[in-house]
C-alpha positions in Angstrom: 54.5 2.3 7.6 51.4 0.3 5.9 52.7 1.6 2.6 56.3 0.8 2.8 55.2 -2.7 4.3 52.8 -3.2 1.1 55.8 -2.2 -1.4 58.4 -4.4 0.3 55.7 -7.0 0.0 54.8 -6.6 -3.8 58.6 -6.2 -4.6 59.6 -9.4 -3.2 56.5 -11.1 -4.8 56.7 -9.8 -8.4 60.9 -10.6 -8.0 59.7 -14.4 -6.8 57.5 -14.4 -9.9 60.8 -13.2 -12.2 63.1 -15.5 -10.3 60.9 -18.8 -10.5 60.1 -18.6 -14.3 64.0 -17.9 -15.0 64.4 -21.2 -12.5 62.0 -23.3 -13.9 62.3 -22.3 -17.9 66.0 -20.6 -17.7 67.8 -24.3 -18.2 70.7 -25.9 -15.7 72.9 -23.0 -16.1 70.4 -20.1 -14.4 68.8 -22.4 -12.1 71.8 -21.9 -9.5 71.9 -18.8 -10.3 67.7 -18.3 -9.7 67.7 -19.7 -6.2 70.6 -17.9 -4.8 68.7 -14.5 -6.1 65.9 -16.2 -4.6 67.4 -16.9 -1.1 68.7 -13.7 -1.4 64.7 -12.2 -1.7 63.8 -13.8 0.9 66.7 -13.0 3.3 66.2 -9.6 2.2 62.4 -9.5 2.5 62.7 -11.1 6.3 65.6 -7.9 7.1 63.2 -5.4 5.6 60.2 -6.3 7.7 61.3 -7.3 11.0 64.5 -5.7 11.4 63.3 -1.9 10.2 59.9 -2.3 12.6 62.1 -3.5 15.7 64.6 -0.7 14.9 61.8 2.2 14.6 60.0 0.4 17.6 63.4 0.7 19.3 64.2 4.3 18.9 60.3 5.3 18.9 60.3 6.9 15.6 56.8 8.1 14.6 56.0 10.3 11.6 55.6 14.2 12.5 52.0 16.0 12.3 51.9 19.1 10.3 48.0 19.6 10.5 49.2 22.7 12.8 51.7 24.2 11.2 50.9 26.9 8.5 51.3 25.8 4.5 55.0 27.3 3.4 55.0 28.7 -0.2 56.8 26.3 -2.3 59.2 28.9 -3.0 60.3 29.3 0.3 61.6 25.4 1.3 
């Protein structure tokens, strides 16, 4: 969970940093164009975070522990 938390976080971030040099350098015609992609980020950023965590909190999802079961040859999966 840490991980995907980290990427969703680094995504939006490195987008933001796209996004707000094609704002402030792209002219009149992008800048409309830049902060609905931006909102968009955001909005999307917000549903990624809070909504996934509630809905694995909700259905008590937890990744499975295969320290006890025996390695499978990677022919066999």
């Amino acid at each position: 969970m840490n991980e995907t938390l980290r990427r969703t976080f680094m995504t939006s971030i490195t987008t933001l940093l796209a996004l707000g040099s094609i704002y402030l350098f792209g002219g009149a015609v992008l800048a409309d164009f830049a902060l609905a992609m931006i909102w968009g980020v955001i909005i999307g950023t917000y549903s990624s975070i809070f909504v996934a965590v509630g809905t694995l909190a909700w259905f008590d999802l937890h990744p499975k522990d295969d320290e006890d079961e025996t390695p499978v040859p990677e022919y066999e999966r």
